[in-house]
C-alpha positions, 0 to 999 in steps of 0.5 A: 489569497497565496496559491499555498493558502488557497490550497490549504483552505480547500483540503480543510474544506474537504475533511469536516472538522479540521479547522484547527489544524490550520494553525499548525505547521508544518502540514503535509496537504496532499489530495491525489486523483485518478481516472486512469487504468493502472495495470502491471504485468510481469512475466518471467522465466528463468533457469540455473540461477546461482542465487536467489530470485526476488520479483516484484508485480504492484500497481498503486492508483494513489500512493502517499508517504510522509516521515517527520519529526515534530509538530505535524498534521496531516490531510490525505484525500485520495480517490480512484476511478479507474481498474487497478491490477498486477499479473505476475507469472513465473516459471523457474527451473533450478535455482541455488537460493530463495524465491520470494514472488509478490503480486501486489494491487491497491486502489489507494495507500498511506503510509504516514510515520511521525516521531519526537512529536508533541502534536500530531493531527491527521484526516484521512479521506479514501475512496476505491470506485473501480471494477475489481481491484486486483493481484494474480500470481502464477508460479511453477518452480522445480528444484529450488534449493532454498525456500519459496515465498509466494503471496497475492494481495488486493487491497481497495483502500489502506492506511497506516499510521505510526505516531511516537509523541505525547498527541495524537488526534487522527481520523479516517474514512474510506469508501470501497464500491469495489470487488477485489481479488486475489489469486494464487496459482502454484505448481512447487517440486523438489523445494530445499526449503519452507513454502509459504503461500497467501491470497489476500483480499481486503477492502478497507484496511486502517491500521493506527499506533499512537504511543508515547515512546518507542517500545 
């Protein structure tokens, strides 16, 4: 038996129900796993910028994302054993634009988008077995012209799929035995702008759009 059929077999192993989708092409077969820590920390200080100030602070155990067009399927098995989390801390003192800080940690995504497709199959297996998945972000701002945007999110497990065809078949299951945390800290004065601030914290997301067109 080829490598690339043996690999084949053992995914559609891995998800019950499947066996169908192996005389369909092409497929996008990913099995993706984990033991080790994944962490980002970032600190930052600023003063007297002339523009806007964008910073970002993800940590992602697995990650999988497919575009196509046509006859697709799918089989995602992701799985993680070992603590995800991203700090971020920020200190700014004027600053002529926006400020946009995300901190941003998952366990496990899948972002799958398929489109001018008249099949389209997929199995998605997701499994958080961590501590405490987790995003912290800490932000002290003074006079900033524009607005400031400041958001946390934690996520275990998260799928979303975006089909545009006339079939669609897709199924999901995902396994959090996870806390997961999200933190917001903000000290703002003398803001131009809007404030917009969120803490999220989920455990298991899916989020499926099947349609026949695009609206």
């Amino acid at each position: 038996m080829s490598k690339i059929k043996s690999t084949a077999l053992a995914l559609m192993v891995a998800f019950s129900g499947t066996a169908s989708a192996a005389d369909w092409l092409p497929q996008i077969l990913n099995e993706q796993l984990n033991f080790s820590p994944v962490y980002s920390n970032l600190s930052l200080y600023a003063k007297w910028v002339g523009g806007d100030v964008r910073v970002t602070s993800a940590a992602i155990g697995n990650n999988l994302i497919s575009d196509s067009e046509g006859k697709i399927v799918w089989l995602n098995k992701q799985t993680q054993l070992a603590d995800v989390g991203a700090d971020l801390t920020a200190t700014l003192k004027g600053v002529g634009g926006d400020v946009d800080l995300q901190a941003v940690g998952i366990c496990n995504n899948a972002t799958l988008t398929s489109s001018k497709s008249d099949y389209a199959y997929g199995r998605n297996d997701q499994r958080c077995n961590t501590l405490d998945p987790y995003a912290n972000l800490t932000v002290a701002a003074f006079n900033v012209d524009g607005g400031v945007g400041a958001s946390a999110a934690a996520i275990a497990n998260n799928l979303n799929i975006e089909s545009t065809g006339s079939f669609g078949d897709f199924g999901s299951f995902q396994a959090n035995a996870s806390t997961v945390v999200a933190n917001v800290n903000a000290t703002l004065v003398n803001v131009g702008g809007d404030v917009t601030a969120s803490a999220v914290a989920i455990g298991n997301n899916a989020a499926i759009s099947q349609r026949f067109t695009r609206p």
